[in-house]
N, C-alpha and C positions, 0 to 999 in steps of 0.2 A: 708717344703718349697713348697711340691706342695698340699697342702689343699686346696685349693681356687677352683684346677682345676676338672673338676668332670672326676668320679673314669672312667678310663678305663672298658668296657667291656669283659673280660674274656676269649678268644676262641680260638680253636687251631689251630696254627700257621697255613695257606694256601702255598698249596706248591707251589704256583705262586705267590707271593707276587706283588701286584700295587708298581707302583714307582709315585707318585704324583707330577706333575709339576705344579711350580706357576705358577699362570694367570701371571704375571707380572713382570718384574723383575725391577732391581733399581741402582744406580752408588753407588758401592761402599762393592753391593754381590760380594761372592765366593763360587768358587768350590775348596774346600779342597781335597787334595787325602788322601785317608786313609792308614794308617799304618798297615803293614808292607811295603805295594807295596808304593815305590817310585811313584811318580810325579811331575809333575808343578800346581801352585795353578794360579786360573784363577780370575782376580777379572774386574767387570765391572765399564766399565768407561763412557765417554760422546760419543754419539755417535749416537748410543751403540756399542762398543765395551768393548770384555773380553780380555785383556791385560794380558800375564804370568807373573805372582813374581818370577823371578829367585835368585835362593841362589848362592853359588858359585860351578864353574866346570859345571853348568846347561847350554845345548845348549841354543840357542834363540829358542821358537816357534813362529808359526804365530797367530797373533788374531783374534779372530773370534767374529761372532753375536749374539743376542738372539735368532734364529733359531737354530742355531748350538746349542745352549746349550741344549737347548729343545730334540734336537734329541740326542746329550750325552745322558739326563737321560731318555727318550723314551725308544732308542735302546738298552740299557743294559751297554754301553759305563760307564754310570754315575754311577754303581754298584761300580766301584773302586773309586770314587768321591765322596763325598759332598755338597748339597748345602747349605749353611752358608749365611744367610738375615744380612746386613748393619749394626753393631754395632752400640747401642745407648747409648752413657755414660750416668751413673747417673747427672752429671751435665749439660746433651743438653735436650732442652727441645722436648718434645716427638711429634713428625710431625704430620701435619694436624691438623684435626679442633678437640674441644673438643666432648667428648661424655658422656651426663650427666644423661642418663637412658635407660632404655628400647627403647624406643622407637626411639632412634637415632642409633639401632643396624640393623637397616633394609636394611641402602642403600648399596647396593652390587652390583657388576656385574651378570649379567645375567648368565655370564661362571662359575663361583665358585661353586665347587661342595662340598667343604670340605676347612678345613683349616690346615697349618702346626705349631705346635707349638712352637717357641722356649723360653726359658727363661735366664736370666745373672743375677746375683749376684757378692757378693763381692768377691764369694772365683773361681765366675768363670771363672771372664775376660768378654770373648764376649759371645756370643748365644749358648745354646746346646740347640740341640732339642730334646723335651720331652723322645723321646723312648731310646736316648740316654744316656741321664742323668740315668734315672733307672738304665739301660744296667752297667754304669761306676761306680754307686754308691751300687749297689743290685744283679748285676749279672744277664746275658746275659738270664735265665732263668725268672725272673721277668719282661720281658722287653717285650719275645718273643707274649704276649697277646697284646701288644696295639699299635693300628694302627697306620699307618705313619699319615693318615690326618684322621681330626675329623670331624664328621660330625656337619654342620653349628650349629643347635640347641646346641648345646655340646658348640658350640665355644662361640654362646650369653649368654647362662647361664652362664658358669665361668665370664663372665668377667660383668654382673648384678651382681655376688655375691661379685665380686672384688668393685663393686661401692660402693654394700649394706652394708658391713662389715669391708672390709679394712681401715686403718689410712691413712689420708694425700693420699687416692689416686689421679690419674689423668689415662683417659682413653682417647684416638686418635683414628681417624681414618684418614688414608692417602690416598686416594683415586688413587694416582698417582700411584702408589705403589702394592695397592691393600692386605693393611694390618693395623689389628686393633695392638695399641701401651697400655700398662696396667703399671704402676708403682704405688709403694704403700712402705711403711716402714713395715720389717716384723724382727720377732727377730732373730739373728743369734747365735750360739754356738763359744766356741773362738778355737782355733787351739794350737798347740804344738808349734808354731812358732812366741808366744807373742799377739797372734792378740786377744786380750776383747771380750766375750759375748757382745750382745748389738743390739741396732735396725740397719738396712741398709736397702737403697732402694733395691727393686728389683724389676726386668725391664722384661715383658711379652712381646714378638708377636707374633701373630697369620698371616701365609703368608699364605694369600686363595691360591687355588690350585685345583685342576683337578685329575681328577682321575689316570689319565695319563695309562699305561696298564700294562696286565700281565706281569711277568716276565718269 
């Protein structure tokens, strides 16, 4: 699944870890709270505003801005959180304009110091992000070497190799947004639960992002 992307750098884990915010955000992110600790998942609407999902028995909270978020994941707030970039279904077509080589990998904001990566397939619903996926699929040991955000170069190569090699791809960028969009047909394995070996899209983004600070 992740061949396309080049290989993480190797190094031992920093005992202040960056917490990377995007430049930008978008109607339709979330802040997940992660498991075990409870919370309210926070999703962005028109506005901007971030809006709570309440399940049931959950108080109301108040909504808040793209400031506020920003300072969640700054201040250490965002450590019990997630940020989770806009689901893109296989069948929606992938935002912004197209991008047909090298050379249309250049226009970025000034701000962008790095990018975050997420990916979604068949078996995984919406977006995990790269260091996560390892973490879920190989163990939190595997995982603990590669950065939250990549740096840019890293981010253009994978996604020329996705142009140069992959089937049926298509590559975006969204400018409003501030993130490059990858889909391409890749094989899958079948499951114990009837589901066929066989090809299925799978959907890359890349959320630029900021270095954001120590922890």
């Amino acid at each position: 699944m992740l061949t396309t992307l080049a290989p993480p750098v190797r190094v031992a884990a920093p005992a202040s870890p960056m917490r990377p915010v995007p430049v930008r955000f978008w109607e339709g992110d979330r802040m997940e709270p992660l498991e075990p600790r409870p919370g309210v998942t926070l999703r962005r609407e028109l506005g901007p505003v971030w809006a709570p999902l309440l399940r049931a028995r959950q108080r109301s909270v108040p909504s808040i801005g793209d400031q506020d978020v920003r300072e969640l994941i700054t201040t250490g707030a965002g450590v019990v959180s997630s940020f989770v970039p806009r689901y893109v279904s296989p069948g929606e077509t992938l935002p912004g304009r197209l991008v047909r080589g090298r050379d249309d990998l250049a226009d970025l904001p000034t701000s962008a110091e790095g990018a975050l990566p997420f990916v979604s397939s068949r078996d995984l619903g919406g977006f995990w992000s790269l260091r996560d996926l390892v973490a879920d699929r190989a163990g939190e040991e595997q995982a603990v070497g590669i950065p939250a955000l990549r740096p840019l170069w890293q981010m253009r190569e994978a996604l020329a190799v996705m142009l140069e090699e992959q089937e049926q791809v298509e590559v975006s960028w969204h400018r409003p947004s501030g993130r490059f969009y990858a889909r391409y047909w890749a094989y899958a394995a079948g499951d114990d639960w009837g589901v066929a070996p066989g090809l299925e899209p799978r959907t890359h983004v890349y959320v630029l992002a900021t270095n954001g600070v120590e922890g």
